[in-house]
C-alpha positions in Angstrom: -22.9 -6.4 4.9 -21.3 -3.0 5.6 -18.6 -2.2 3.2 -16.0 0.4 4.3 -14.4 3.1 2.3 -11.3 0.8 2.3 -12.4 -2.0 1.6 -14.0 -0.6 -1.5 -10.9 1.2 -2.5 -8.2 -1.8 -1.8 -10.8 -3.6 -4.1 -10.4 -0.8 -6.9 -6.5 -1.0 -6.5 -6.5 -4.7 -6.8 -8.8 -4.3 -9.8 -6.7 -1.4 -11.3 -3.6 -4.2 -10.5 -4.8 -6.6 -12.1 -6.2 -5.5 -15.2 -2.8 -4.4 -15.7 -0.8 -7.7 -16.0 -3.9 -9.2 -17.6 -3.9 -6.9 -20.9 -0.3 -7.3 -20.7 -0.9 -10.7 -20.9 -3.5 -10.7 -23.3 -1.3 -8.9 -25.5 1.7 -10.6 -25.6 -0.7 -13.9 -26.3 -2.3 -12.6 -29.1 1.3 -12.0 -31.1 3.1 -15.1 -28.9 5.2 -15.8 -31.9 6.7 -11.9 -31.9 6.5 -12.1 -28.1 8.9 -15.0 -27.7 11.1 -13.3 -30.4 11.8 -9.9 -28.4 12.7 -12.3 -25.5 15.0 -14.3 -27.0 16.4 -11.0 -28.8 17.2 -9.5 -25.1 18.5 -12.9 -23.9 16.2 -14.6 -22.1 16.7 -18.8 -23.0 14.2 -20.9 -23.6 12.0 -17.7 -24.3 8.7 -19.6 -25.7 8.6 -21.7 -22.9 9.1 -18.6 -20.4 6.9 -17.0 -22.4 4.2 -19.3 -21.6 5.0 -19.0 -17.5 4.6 -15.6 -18.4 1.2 -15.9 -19.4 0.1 -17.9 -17.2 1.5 -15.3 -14.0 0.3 -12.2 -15.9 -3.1 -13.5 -16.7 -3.9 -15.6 -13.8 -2.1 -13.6 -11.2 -4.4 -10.9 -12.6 -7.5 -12.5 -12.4 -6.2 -13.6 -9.1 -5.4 -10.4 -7.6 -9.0 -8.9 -9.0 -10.6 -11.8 -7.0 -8.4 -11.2 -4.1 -7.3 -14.7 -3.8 -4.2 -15.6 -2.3 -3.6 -12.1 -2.6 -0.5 -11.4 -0.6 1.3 -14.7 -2.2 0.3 -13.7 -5.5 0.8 -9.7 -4.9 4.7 -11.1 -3.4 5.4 -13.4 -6.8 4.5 -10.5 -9.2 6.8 -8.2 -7.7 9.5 -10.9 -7.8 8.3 -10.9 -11.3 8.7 -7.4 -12.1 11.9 -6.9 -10.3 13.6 -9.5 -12.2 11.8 -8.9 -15.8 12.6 -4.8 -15.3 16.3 -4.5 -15.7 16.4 -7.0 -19.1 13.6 -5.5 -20.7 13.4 -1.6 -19.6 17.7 -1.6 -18.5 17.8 2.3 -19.6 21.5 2.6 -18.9 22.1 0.1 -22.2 20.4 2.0 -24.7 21.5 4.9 -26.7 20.8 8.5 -25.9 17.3 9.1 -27.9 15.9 5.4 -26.7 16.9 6.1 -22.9 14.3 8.2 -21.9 11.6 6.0 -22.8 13.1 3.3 -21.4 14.2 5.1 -18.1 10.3 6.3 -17.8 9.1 2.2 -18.2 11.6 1.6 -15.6 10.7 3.9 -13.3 6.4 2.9 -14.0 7.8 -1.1 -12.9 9.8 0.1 -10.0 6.2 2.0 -8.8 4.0 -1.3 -9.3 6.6 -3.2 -7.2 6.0 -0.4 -4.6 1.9 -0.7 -5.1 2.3 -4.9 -5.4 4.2 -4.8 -1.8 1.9 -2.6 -0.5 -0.8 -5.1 -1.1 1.4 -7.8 0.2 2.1 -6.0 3.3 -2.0 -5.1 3.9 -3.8 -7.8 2.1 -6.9 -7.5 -0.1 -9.6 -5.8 2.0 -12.5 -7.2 2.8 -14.1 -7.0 -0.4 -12.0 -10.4 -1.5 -12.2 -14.2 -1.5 -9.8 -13.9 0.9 -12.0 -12.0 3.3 -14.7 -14.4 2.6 -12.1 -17.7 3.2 -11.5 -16.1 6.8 -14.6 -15.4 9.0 -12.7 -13.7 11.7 -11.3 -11.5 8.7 -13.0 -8.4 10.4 -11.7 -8.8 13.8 -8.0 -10.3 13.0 -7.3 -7.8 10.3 -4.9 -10.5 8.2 -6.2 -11.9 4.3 
């Protein structure tokens, strides 16, 4: 089966995607305890039991989006995610002067992988997905 150019490349953007909630996911497993504490310290309740939803989005909806699964559901919820996660963690306009920068600069990184995570939404996950392979009229109809 003939692969096109953007197939391969939507496949390299989901993988690039992915692999990014998935080591942030990884990473905030492997020191839960100090995870859950710098959630609760920025106000978010029940912070070891979000915590663990967290996981399970950033990890799975990682592996999901690498897979191409459900992609456009899955591409929609992180963004939700992100959008409500970036203004309590990365809300630049609270910190003090020599923190803002940094802060402003994680912002603005979130605000892009909304814009990349509705751009998969809006196209799909190529044809180089188990989406593609779920539809067989995939090639013709366009939609994953």
């Amino acid at each position: 089966m003939h692969q096109s150019r953007q197939d391969k490349l939507q496949l390299l953007g989901r993988l690039l995607f992915g692999v990014l909630f998935i080591i942030a996911g990884v990473r905030k497993s492997m020191a839960f305890a100090g995870s859950a504490a710098y959630m609760a310290k920025n106000g978010v309740p029940m912070a070891e039991e979000l915590l663990v939803l967290t996981l399970i989005l950033e990890i799975g909806g990682g592996l999901l989006l690498v897979l191409g699964w459900h992609t456009r559901l899955i591409a929609a919820v992180l963004a939700l995610f992100v959008v409500v996660v970036t203004p309590i963690f990365h809300g630049f306009w609270t910190f003090e002067p020599a923190l803002m920068a940094n802060q402003l600069n994680h912002f603005i990184k979130n605000c892009a992988v909304v814009g990349g995570l509705l751009y998969i939404w809006a196209h799909g996950a190529g044809g180089i997905s188990m989406d593609a392979r779920a539809v067989p009229e995939f090639e013709e109809s366009g939609d994953s």
